[in-house]
VMD Tcl script that draws the C-alpha trace (Angstrom):
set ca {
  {87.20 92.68 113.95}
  {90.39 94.72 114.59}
  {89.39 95.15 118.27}
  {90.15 91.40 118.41}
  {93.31 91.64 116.65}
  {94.75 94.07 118.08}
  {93.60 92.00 121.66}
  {95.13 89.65 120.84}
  {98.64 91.34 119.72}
  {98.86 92.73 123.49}
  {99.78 88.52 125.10}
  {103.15 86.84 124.99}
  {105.23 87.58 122.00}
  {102.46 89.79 120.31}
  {104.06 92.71 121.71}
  {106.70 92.54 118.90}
  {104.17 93.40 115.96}
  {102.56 96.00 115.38}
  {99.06 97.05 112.64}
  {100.61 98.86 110.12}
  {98.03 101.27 108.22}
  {99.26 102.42 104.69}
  {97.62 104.69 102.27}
  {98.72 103.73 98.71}
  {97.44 105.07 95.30}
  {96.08 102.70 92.92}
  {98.42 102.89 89.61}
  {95.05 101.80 87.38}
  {92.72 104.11 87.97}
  {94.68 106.93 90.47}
  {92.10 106.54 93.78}
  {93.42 105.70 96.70}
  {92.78 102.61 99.15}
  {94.41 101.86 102.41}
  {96.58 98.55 102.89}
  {96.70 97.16 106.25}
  {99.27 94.84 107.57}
  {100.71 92.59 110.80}
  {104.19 93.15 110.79}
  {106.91 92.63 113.24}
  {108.65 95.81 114.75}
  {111.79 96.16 113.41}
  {110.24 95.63 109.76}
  {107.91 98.54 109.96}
  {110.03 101.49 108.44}
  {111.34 99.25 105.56}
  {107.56 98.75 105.04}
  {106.65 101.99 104.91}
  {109.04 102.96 102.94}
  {107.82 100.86 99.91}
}
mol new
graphics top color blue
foreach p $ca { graphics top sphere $p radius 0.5 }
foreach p [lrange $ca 0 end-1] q [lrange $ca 1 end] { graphics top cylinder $p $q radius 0.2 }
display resetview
């Protein structure tokens, strides 16, 4: 599934976004998960920095 994403991402316009891989900690019970995102380039540091 993300081999066809990311595919896809690499015609046309696609070039300006990029898979954004997060690791975030969950506030309920304190384990972590990873939150993956599509976002355009010059939003990913003001992503990551959330």
């Amino acid at each position: 599934m993300a081999k066809k994403a990311v595919a896809s991402m690499q015609k046309g316009e696609g070039r300006s976004y990029a898979k954004v891989i997060k690791m975030v900690k969950s506030p309920k019970t304190g384990a972590y998960y990873f939150d993956e995102k599509i976002v355009h380039n010059d939003d990913v540091k003001a992503y990551l920095a959330k």
